[in-house]
N, C-alpha and C positions, 0 to 999 in steps of 0.2 A: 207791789208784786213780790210775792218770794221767789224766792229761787234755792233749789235743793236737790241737790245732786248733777253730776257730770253732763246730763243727756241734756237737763233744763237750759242750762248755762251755754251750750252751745245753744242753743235754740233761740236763747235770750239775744245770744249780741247776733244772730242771724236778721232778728228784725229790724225795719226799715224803723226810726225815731223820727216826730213830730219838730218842728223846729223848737215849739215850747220845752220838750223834753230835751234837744240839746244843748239849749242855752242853760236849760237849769244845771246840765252837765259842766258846761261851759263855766258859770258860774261859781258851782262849786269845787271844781279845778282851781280858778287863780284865787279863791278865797282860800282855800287847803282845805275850808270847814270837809265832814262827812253829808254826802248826801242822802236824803231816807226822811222817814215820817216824823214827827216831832219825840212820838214814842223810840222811833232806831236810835235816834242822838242824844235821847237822855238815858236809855241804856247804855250807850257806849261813854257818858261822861260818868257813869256811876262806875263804869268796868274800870273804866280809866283813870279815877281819881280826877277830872280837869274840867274844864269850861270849852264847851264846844259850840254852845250857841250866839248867834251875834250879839255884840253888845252893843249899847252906844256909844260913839267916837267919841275923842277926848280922853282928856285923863283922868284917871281916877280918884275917888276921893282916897286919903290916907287914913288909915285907923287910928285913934286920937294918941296913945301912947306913940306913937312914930311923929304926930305933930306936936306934940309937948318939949319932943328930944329934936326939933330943930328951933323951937324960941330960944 
């Protein structure tokens, strides 16, 4: 859903949300991530320079000059 301009926006948070729509709120509150279509967050990671989509847990691999300078 867009939303654009003052009158929308009221109107928006006027309605009543599905319980699937506020968990997905819910969700993306304690993750921080941004909520929106796959398309919103990969503009907002290009605006932004950063990584905004989930990754898989664990740690990451190291890029080989950073593992060469700990043997």
């Amino acid at each position: 859903m867009l939303i654009s301009g003052r009158d929308s926006w009221k109107s928006f948070l006027r309605e009543t949300l599905d319980d699937d729509k506020l968990e997905a709120i819910r969700a993306a509150e304690r993750t921080g991530r941004p909520l929106g279509s796959d398309a919103f967050v990969r503009r907002l990671e290009k605006r932004l320079d950063r990584s905004l989509i989930k990754r898989k847990p664990g740690p990451k691999p190291a890029d080989d000059a950073h593992q060469r300078d700990l043997l």
